[in-house]
C-alpha positions as CSV (number, residue, x, y, z in Angstrom):
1,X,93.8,84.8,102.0
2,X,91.7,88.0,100.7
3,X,93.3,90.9,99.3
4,X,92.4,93.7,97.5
5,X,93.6,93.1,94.0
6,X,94.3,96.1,91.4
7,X,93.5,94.6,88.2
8,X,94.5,94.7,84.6
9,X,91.6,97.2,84.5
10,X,92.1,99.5,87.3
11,X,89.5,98.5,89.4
12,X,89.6,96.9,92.4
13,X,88.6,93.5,93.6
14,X,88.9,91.6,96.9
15,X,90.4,88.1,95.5
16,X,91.4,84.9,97.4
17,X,94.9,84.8,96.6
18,X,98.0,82.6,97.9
19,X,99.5,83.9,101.4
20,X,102.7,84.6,101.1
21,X,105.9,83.2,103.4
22,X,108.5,84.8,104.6
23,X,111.7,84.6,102.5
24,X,115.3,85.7,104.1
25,X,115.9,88.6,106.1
26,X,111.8,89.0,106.3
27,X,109.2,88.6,108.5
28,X,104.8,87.4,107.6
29,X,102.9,89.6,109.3
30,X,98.7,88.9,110.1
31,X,97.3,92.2,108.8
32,X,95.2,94.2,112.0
33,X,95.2,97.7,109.7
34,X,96.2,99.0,106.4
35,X,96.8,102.6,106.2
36,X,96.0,104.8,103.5
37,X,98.9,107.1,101.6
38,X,100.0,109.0,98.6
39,X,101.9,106.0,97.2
40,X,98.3,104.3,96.5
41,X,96.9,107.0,94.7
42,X,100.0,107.1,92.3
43,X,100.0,103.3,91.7
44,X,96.2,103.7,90.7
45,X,96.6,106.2,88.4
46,X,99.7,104.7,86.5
47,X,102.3,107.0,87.0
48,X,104.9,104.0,88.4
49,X,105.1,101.3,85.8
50,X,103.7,98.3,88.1
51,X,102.4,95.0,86.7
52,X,98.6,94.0,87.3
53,X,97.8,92.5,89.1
54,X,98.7,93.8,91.8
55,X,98.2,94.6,96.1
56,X,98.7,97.9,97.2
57,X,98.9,99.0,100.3
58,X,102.6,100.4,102.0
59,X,102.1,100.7,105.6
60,X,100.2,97.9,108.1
61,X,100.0,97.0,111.6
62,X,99.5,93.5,113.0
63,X,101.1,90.9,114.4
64,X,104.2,88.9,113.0
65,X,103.4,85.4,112.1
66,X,106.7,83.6,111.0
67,X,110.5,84.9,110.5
68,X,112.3,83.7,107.7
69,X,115.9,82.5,107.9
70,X,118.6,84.9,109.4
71,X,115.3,86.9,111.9
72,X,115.2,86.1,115.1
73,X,112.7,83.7,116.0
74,X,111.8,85.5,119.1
75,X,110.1,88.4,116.9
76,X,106.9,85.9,116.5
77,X,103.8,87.3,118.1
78,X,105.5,91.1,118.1
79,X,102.7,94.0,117.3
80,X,104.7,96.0,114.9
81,X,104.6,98.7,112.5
82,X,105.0,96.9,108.6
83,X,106.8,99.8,105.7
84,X,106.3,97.5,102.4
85,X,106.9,98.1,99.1
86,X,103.2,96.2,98.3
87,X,100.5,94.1,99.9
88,X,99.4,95.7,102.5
89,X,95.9,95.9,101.6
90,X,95.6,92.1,102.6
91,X,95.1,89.5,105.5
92,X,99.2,88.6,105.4
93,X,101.9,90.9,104.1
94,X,105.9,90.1,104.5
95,X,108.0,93.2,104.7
96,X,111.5,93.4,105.7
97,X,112.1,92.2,109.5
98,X,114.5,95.7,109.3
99,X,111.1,98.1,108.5
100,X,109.1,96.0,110.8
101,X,109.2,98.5,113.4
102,X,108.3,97.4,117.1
103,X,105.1,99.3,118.4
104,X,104.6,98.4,122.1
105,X,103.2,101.7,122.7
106,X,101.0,102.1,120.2
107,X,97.5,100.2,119.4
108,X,97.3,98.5,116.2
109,X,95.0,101.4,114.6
110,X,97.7,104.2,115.1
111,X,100.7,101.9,114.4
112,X,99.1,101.4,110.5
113,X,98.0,104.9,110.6
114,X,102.0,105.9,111.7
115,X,102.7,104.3,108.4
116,X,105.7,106.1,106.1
117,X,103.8,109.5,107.0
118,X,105.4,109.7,110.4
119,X,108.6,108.6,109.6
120,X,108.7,111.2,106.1
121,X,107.2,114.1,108.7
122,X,110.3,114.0,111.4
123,X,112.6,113.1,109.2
124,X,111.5,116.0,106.7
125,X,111.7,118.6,110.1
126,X,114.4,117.1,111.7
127,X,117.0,115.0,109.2
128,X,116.3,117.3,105.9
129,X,115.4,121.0,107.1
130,X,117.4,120.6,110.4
131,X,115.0,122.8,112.2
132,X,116.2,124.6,115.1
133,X,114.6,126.5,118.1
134,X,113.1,129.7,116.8
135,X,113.0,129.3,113.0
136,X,109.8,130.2,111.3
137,X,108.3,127.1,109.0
138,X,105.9,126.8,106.4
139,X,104.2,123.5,105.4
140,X,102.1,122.7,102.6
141,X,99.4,119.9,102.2
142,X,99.1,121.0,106.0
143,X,95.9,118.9,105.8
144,X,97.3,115.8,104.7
145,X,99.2,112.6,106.4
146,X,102.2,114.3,106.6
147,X,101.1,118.0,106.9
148,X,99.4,117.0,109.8
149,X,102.2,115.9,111.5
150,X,105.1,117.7,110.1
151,X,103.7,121.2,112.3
152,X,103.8,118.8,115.5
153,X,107.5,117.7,114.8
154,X,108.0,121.4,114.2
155,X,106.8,122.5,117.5
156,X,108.9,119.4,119.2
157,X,112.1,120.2,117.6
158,X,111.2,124.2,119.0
159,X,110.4,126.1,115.9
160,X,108.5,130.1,116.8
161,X,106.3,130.6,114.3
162,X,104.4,127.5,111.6
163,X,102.2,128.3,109.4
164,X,100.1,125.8,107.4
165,X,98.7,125.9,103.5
166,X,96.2,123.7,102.8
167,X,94.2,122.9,99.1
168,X,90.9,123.7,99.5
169,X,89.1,126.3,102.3
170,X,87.1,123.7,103.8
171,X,90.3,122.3,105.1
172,X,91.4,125.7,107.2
173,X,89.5,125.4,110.4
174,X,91.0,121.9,110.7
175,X,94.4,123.0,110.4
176,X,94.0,125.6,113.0
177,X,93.2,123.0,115.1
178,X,96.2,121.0,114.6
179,X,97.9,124.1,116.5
180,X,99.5,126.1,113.5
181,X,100.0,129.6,113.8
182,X,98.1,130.5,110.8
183,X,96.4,128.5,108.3
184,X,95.5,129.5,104.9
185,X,94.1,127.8,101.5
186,X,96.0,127.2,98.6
187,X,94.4,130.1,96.6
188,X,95.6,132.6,99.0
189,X,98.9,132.0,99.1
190,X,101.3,133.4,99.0
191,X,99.3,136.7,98.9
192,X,98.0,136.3,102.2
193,X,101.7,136.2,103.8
194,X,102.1,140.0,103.1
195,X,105.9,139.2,102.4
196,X,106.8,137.0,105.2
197,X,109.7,135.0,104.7
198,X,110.4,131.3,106.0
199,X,113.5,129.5,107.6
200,X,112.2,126.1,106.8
201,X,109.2,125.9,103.5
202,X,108.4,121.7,103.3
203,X,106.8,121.5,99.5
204,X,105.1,118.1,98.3
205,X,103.3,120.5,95.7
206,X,105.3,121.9,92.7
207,X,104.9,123.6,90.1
208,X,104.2,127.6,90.6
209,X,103.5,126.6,94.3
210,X,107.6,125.6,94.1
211,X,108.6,129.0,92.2
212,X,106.2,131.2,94.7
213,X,108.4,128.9,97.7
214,X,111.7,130.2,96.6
215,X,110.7,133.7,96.8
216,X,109.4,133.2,100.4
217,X,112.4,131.8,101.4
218,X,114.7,133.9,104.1
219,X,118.1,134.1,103.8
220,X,119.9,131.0,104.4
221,X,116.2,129.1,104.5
222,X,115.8,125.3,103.3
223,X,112.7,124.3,100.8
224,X,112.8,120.3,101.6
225,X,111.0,118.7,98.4
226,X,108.9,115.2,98.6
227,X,106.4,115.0,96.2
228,X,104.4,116.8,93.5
229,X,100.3,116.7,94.2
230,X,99.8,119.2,91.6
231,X,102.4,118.7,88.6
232,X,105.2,116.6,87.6
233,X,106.3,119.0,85.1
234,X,110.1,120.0,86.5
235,X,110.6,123.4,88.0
236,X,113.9,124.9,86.9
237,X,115.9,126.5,89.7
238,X,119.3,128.6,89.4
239,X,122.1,127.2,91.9
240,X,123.7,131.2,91.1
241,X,120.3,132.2,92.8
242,X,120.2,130.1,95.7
243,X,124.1,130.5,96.1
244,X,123.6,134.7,96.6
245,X,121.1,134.0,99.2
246,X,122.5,131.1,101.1
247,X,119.5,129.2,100.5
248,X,118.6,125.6,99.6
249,X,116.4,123.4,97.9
250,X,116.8,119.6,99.5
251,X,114.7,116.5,98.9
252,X,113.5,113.4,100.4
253,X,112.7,110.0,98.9
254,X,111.8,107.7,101.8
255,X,111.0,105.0,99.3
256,X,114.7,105.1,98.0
257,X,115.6,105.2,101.5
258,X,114.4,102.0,102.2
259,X,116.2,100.6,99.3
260,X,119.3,101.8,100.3
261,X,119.5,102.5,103.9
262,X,116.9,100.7,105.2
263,X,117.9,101.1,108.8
264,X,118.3,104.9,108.5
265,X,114.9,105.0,107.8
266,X,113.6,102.7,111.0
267,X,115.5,104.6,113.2
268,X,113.7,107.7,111.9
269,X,110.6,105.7,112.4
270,X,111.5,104.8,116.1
271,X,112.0,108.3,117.1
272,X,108.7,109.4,115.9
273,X,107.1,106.5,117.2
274,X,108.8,107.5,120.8
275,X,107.1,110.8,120.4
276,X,104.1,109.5,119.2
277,X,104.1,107.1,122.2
278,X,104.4,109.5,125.1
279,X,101.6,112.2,123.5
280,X,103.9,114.9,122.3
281,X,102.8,114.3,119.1
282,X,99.4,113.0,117.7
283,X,98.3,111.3,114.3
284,X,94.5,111.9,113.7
285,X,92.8,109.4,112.0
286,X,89.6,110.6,110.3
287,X,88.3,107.9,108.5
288,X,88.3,104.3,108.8
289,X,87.2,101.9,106.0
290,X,86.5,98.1,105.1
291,X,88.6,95.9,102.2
292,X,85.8,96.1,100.2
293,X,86.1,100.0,100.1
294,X,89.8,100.2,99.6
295,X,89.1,102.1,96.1
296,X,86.8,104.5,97.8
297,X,89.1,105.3,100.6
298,X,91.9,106.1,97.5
299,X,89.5,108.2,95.8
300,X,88.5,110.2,99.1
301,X,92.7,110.8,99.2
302,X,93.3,111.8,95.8
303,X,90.1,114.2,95.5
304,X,90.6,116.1,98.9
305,X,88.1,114.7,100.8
306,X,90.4,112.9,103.4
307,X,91.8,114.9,106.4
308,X,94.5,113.7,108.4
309,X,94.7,110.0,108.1
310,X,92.9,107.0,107.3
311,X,93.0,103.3,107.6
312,X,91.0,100.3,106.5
313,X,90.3,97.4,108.8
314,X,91.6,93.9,107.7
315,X,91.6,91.7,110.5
């Protein structure tokens, strides 16, 4: 089968390699979509210590091929919604038959591009932050896969007042038309905010963007942490602090989620999907790509240029 291979060198190749089976407790899935995330661009650039080669590529749609032992054989032919730890990116990928996620309701471009954004979006709103009808939220990377969605789970779950921050000011007028409230770039925040203060701040940014968070923060508000776009460097937080305001700084891992409650995580991903499915909330695909241009479409992620989602076509 082809795949889009990360080499020794970091470059990318599409290579016949062997299709793989489906093992215990797993499903084979034929590949329709792969979608495009945060996870790729991290693998690319080194900062998890993965042997080469190797296929990228954490979220597909398609249609399951084979079970393995212990998955009921019924599943074959199901369109489903694949969260993989690898191989996405090729014509067969076999994922846990747990975070193959049915996706009746969905076409097979959406379902790839609902990926581990969706499910990291509601669960960020609803699971981490606990957002409740009326409380003000802020979202950064408002832009992005998750940012997109994250202000549409907001809305759903009844929040007043979301605001968006996204990195660059080309990116504004697109995230005012993802309904936020306001909408404003990275370089004027959090000046541009004259002192408003948050109930709920989501933060996949770090660094001074995570300091300048806390300080926006209302009394008994939540910062839910997932990532860090612009630093790894560790921001150092006082509990004393956070403790005399009643506020707190939570985190989300979906990746270790899977590892260790796999099925908290697809029920997550069912619930979006639900809302997804009956048009409350929408995932905006921007950009659609071949296997050949699986490195550009990385690229286009990690340098900005990407809005919303993307995908690349497989089968």
């Amino acid at each position: 089968m082809k795949a889009a291979v990360l080499a020794a060198d970091d470059q990318f190749r599409v290579t016949e390699i062997a299709e793989p089976t489906a093992g215990h407790g797993e499903v084979a899935i034929r590949v329709a979509y792969a979608g495009v995330q945060w996870g790729d661009v991290l693998i690319r650039d080194g900062h998890f210590p993965t042997p080469r080669p190797f296929v990228p590529g954490f979220e597909a749609s398609g249609q399951i091929i084979e079970v393995g032992e212990g998955v009921d054989p019924a599943r074959v032919g199901e369109q489903v919604i694949a969260l993989t730890s690898s191989g996405g990116f090729a014509e067969v990928v076999v994922v846990s038959s747990v975070l193959a996620i049915a996706a009746p309701t969905v076409d097979s471009r959406t379902a790839a591009a609902f990926g581990w954004v969706t499910s990291t979006a509601y669960d960020l709103i609803n699971t981490v932050a606990g957002v409740r009808p009326g409380q003000s939220v802020l979202i950064h990377a408002a832009a992005g896969g998750v940012g997109t969605l994250a202000g549409q789970f907001a809305r759903a779950a009844g929040a007043g007042r979301v605001v968006g921050v996204v990195g660059n000011p080309g990116q504004v007028d697109y995230a005012r038309q993802l309904g936020y409230d306001q909408a404003l770039s990275r370089e004027d925040f959090p000046q541009a905010l004259d002192g408003e203060h948050f109930d709920v701040i989501l933060d996949p940014i770090g660094g001074q963007t995570r300091l300048a968070n806390l300080e926006r923060l209302a009394p008994h508000g939540r910062i839910a942490v997932y990532g860090n776009i612009a630093t790894f460097e560790p921001v150092l937080v006082s509990a004393n602090d956070l403790l005399t305001h009643g506020t707190s700084m939570l985190t989300y891992n979906s990746n270790l989620l899977s590892q260790t409650h796999p099925e908290r995580l697809a029920d997550s991903a069912r619930r979006a999907l639900e809302l997804v499915g009956n048009g409350k909330v929408g995932i905006d695909i921007t950009a659609e790509y071949e296997l050949a241009d699986v490195e550009t479409a990385i690229a286009d992620l990690a340098g900005g240029v990407t809005r919303g989602k993307s995908v690349v076509r497989i089968g």
